[in-house]
Every structure is written in C-alpha cells, then in structure tokens.
C-alpha positions, 0 to 999 in steps of 0.5 A: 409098137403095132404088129404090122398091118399083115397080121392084123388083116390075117387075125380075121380070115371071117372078114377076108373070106366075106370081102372075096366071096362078095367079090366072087359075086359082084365081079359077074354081076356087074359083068353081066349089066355091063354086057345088057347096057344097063349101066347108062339106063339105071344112072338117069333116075334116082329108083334104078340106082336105089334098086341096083344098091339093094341089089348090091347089098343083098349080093355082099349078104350072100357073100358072106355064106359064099366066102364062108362055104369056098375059101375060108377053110384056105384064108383060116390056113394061110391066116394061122402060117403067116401068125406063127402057128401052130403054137407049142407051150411056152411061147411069146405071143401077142393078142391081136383081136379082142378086149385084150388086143396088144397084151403079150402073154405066154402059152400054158396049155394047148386045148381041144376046141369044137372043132378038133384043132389045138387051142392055145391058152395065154396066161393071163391071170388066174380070174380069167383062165377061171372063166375059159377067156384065156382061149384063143384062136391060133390066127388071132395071136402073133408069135413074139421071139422070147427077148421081146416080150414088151413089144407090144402092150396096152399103148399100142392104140396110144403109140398109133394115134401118135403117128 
C-alpha cells in the first residue's frame, strides 16, 4: 500500500521550500513585466522568449537559496508534525525516501545529529547500522500504528504501477 500522497510531499520539505521561494520570485516578476507591457513584445520573436527563459531559470536557481533562507525552517516543522515525529524507541515506521523507501522498521535508538535534533535509527540489519545508514530524518519516516507492520513494503512501487 503507499502512504498517502500528503506524506510523501512532506518527506522532502528542501523541494517544497525550493518551489516557494522560486514563486516568491517569480510572482513580482512576472508582475512587474506585465506592468512594463513586455509580455506582448518578448512573444514576437524567438530571442526575447530564450532571454525571458534564462531569466526565469536563473530566478528558480535563487530560489532555492530563497526558500532555503525564509521558509524551510517552518516546512521542516510542519513536514515532521504531519509524519508523526517526533519518534521515541519502539516505534513502527515506514521510510519514505531513499534506496529503502517502503521498508517498515522499528525505532532502536534516537541519536544526536549535526544540528542538535534527535535522529531516529531504524533496524534495519546489523551491516547497515554498522555503516551509520540506519540514520534517518524524523520528516522522511512515516509513523505506522504497532498492528500494521506490513502496510508498507518493498511492493509498494509494484502495487502503484498496478493501479
């Protein structure tokens, strides 16, 4: 079964803050050339609409640092509430993201990471908890209730392509 579409947005709160702060960008500009009347001009010839492309493209880029600087820190927040963290130890969780997406696991251990927050580790095998790749972001895991442990699996792409 996959996780609702919901939490699957929120398990990349970098891409949601990129796709705001390029809006935060894009919006007053497109504004402003509407305003200078240069939307008529730039649509007659091939140049102008490569130029007003570029331009648009170099705008998404600085979104990225615009959206990283304003509104991740709030998108990080509500992306971690709407997943069920914080996580304590023994919770069911599934991976959203990653080479593991779909894997249901138990919490063993919260740890500190880099920046001072707890980070859930899932058991996942002895080899990888071994390698430090058992770490996870709290917004990346979705809380399963303790009865439904095989909700989600490794079929999860399999069951989607079937609908």
């Amino acid at each position: 079964m996959l996780p609702p579409l919901r939490h699957r947005i929120c398990a990349r709160p970098m891409t949601i803050s990129w796709v705001l702060g390029t809006l935060m960008l894009w919006i007053p500009a497109t504004i402003s050339l509407r305003r200078e009347g240069v939307f008529p001009a730039v649509f007659t010839e091939v140049t102008p609409v490569l130029c007003l492309l570029l331009a648009y493209a170099c705008l998404s880029g600085l979104g990225f640092l615009a959206g990283a600087f304003t509104v991740l820190w709030l998108v990080i927040r509500i992306c971690r509430y709407i997943n069920g963290a914080p996580f304590i130890v023994g919770d069911c969780v599934a991976i959203l993201t990653g080479p593991r997406a779909g894997t249901v696991a138990r919490v063993y251990e919260l740890t500190v990471g880099q920046g001072g927050d707890l980070l859930p580790r899932l058991d996942l095998g002895a080899e990888v908890a071994a390698r430090y790749l058992d770490i996870y972001e709290d917004y990346s895991l979705l809380r399963q209730s303790s009865d439904d442990t095989h909700g989600i699996s490794h079929t999860a792409k399999s069951d989607a392509s079937l609908a």
